[in-house]
N, C-alpha and C positions, 0 to 999 in steps of 0.2 A: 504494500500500500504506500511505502517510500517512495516510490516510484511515481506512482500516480499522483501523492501530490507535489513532487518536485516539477513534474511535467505539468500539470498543470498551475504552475504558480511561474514556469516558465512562457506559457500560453499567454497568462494572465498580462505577464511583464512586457512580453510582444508588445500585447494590443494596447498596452499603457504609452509605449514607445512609440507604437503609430501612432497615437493621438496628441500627441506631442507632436509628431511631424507634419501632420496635419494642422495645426496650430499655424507653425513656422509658413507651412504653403499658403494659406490663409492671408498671413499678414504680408506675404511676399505680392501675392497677388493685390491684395486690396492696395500696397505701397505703389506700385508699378503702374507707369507712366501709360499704361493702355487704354484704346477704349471702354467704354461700357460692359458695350457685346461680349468680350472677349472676355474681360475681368467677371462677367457673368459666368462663362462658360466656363472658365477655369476653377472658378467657387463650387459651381456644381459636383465639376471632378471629383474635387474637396469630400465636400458631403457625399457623394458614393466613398470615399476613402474610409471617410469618419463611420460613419455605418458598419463597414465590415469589420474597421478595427474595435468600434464597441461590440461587434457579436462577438468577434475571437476570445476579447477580454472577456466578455459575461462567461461564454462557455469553458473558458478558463478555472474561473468560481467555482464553475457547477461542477468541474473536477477537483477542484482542490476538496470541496465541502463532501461529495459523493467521497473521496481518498479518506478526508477524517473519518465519516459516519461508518465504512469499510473495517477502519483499525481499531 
């Protein structure tokens, strides 16, 4: 069950990291000298980014807490 929750608390860190990069792209785009359109499009990206990287991290949890309830 060490296993499981190392792994997932490794998942969990992932998706902490992508949302943090996500963060960083956000403020890149919004700084940046570009149109509208574009800085729309880009933010969009974003929010598909931000989305996956919260499922990773949730389903991260759900292995850590499944690995305690396990041991």
């Amino acid at each position: 069950m060490d296993m499981l929750i190392w792994g997932g608390a490794a998942l969990t860190m992932a998706g902490v990291l992508t949302l943090l990069w996500c963060i960083i792209l956000a403020m890149r785009a919004r700084k940046s000298a570009l149109p509208e359109d574009q800085i729309k499009a880009q933010l969009q990206r974003v929010v598909v980014l931000n989305l996956g990287a919260l499922a990773v991290s949730g389903l991260g949890l759900i292995v850590v807490v499944t690995g305690i309830f396990l041991s």
